[in-house]
C-alpha positions in Angstrom: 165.7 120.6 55.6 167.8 119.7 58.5 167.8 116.3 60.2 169.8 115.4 63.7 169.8 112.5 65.9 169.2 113.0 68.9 167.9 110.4 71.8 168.3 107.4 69.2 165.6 109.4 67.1 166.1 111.0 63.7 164.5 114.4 63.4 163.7 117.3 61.5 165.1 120.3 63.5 164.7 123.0 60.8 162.8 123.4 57.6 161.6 125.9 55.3 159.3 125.3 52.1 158.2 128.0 49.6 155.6 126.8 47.1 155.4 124.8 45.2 157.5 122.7 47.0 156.4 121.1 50.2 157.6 118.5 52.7 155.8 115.7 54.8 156.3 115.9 58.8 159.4 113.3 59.3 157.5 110.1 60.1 159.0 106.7 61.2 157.2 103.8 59.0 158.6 101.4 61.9 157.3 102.1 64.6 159.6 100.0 66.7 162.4 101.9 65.0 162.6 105.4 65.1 166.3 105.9 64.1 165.4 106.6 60.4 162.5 109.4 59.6 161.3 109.2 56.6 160.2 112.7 54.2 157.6 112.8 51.4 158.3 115.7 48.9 156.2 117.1 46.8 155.8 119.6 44.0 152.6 120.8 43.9 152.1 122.8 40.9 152.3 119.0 39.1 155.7 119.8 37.1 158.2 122.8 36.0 157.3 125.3 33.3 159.8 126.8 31.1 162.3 128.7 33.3 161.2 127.3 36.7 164.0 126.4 38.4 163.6 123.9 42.1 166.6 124.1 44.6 166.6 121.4 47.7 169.1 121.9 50.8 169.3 119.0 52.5 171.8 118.6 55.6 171.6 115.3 57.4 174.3 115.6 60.7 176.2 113.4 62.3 174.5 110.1 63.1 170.8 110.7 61.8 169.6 108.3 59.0 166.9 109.7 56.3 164.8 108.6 53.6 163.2 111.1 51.1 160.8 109.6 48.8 159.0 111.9 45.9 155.3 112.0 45.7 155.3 111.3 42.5 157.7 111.6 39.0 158.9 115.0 37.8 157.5 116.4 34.9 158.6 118.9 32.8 156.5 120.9 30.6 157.0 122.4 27.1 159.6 125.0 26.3 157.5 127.4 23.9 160.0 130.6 25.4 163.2 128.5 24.7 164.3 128.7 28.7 165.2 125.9 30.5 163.6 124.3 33.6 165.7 123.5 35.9 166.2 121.3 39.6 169.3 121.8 41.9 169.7 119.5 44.8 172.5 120.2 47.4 173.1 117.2 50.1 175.2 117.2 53.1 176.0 113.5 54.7 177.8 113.6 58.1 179.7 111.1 60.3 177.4 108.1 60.7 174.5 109.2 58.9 172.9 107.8 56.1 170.1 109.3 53.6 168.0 107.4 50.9 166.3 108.6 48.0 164.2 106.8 46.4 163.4 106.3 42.7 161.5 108.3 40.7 161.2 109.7 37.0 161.8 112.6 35.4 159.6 112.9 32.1 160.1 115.3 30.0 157.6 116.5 27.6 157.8 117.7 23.6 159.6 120.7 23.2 160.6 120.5 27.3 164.2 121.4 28.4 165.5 120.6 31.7 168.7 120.2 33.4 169.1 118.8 36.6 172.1 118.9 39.1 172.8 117.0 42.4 175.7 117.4 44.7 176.3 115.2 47.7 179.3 115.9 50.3 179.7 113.1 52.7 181.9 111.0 55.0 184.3 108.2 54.5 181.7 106.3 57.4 178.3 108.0 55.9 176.0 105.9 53.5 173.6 106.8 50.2 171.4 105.3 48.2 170.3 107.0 45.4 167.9 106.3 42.6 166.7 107.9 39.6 165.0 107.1 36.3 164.8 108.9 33.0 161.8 108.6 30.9 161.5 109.6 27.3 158.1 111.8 27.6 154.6 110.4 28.4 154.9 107.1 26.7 150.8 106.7 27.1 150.1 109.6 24.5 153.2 107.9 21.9 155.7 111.2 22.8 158.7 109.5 23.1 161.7 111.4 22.4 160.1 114.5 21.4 161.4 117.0 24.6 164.1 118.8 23.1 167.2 118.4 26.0 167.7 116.9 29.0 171.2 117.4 31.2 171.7 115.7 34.5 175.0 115.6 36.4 175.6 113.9 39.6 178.3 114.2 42.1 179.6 112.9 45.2 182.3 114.3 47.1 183.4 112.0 49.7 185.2 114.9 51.9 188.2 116.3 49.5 187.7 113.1 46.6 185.3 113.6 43.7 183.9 109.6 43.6 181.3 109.7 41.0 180.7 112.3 38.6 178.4 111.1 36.4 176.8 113.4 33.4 173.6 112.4 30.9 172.6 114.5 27.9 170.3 113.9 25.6 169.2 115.8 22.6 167.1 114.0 20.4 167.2 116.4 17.8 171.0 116.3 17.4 171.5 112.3 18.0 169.8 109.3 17.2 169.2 107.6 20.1 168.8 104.3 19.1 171.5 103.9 17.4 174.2 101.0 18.3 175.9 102.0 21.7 173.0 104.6 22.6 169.9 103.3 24.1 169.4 100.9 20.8 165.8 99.7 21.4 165.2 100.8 24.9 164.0 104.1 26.4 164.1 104.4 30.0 167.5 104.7 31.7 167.4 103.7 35.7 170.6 104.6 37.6 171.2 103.8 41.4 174.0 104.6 43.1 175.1 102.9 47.0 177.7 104.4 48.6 178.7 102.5 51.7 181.9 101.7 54.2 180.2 98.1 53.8 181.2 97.4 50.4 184.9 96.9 50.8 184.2 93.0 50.5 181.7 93.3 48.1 181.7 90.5 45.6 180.4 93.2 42.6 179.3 89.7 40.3 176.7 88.2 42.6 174.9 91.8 42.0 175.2 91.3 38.9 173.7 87.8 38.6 170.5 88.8 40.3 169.9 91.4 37.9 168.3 91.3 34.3 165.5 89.5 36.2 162.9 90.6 33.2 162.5 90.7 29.8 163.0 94.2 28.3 165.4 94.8 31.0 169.2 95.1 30.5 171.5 96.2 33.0 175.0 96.2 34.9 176.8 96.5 38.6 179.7 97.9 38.7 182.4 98.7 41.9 184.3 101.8 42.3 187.1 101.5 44.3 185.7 99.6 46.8 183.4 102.4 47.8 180.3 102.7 46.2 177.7 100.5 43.3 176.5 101.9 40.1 173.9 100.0 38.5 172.6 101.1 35.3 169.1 99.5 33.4 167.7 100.4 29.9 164.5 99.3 29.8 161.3 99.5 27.2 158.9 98.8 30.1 158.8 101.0 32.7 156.8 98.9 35.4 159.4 95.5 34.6 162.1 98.4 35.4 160.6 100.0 38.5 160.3 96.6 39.6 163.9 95.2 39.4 165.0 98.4 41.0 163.0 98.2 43.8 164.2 95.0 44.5 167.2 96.1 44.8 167.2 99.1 46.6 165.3 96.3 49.3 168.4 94.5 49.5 170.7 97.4 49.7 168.3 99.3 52.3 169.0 96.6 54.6 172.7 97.2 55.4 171.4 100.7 56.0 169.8 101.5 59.5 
């Protein structure tokens, strides 16, 4: 997908899908401001089988400002073959422009392995906001912990400097994951990163003092260099965590567009 501005107007001026990923026409949720489009994705074959592997290409130019919000979570399926599923996502912010992702899980289910990667390249004036949560398998039907590994790395490059490079793996059959300094008695993970020319006067602890809003909910703010928030939740309920997280990404989705 490619997004540009043009006439005050963020739009989609090329795109190409090959099942079983699809994309929503860009629409523009206020209709008194059309400077932001807004993309539903959507994978519909419901999840990725054992050596299916998803690539996005997303290129957002100079001055357009995107959201891209997932139908629904990512699920990956057992492993019975041994290969890995696999999603690559490949972002490109320019000059002025912003992009938002919105928060969704990945579950991984017994016996699944998955690795994940995302890129981002952007500007010293461009904006992100990215969310993401990690489940430990379909907590309805008690698999929890039972996939066998899950990788995810995520980078942003802002031009030539590598600002975050942040890699999860989890193996449950090789670690204990509730042991002290793991996930102890939680099992979701939510991570959002904002990435912002804004948040040179930042003051990171007021962040953190409207956090840990809920019971069953821990979790931390943190500044990097001036230049970009990571906050990171463990959680044992997953509606208490989408919760806190979208009140956040409220409040940062403001300084946005």
């Amino acid at each position: 997908m490619k997004f540009e501005k043009r006439m005050n107007k963020t739009v989609m001026t090329n795109y190409y899908q090959n099942p079983p990923l699809r994309a929503s026409r860009a629409m523009y949720l206020n209709s008194a401001n059309r400077s932001e489009a807004t993309v539903y994705l959507v994978e519909t074959s419901g999840g990725l089988v054992a050596g299916d592997q998803n690539d996005f290409q997303i290129d957002i130019m100079e001055g357009a400002n995107v959201c891209l919000i997932p139908q629904s979570a990512t699920k990956i399926y057992p492993s019975f073959n041994g290969l890995w599923s696999s999603q690559n996502i490949d972002v490109s912010i320019g000059s002025k422009a912003s992009l938002a992702f919105k928060t969704e899980a990945v579950i991984p289910f017994e016996e699944a392995k998955f690795r994940g990667k995302t890129i981002v390249r952007m500007e010293q004036d461009s904006t992100l906001l990215w969310g993401e949560i990690l489940s430990p398998g379909r907590v309805a039907r008690d698999e929890v912990f039972e996939y066998h590994d899950v990788k995810t790395n995520f980078q942003v490059w802002m031009e030539d400097e590598c600002l975050i490079y942040d890699p999860l793996s989890f193996s449950p059959d090789r670690m204990d994951l509730g042991q002290m300094g793991m996930l102890e008695e939680h099992i979701y993970v939510g991570s959002m990163w904002f990435v912002s020319p804004s948040l040179k006067n930042l003051d990171i602890s007021k962040v953190n003092e409207k956090l840990q809003q809920f019971k069953h909910v821990n979790a931390s703010a943190a500044l990097l260099e001036g230049k970009a928030v990571n906050v990171r939740w463990l959680a044992s309920d997953l509606v208490l965590l989408k919760k806190e997280m979208d009140n956040l990404w409220q409040e940062f989705a403001r300084d946005i567009v």
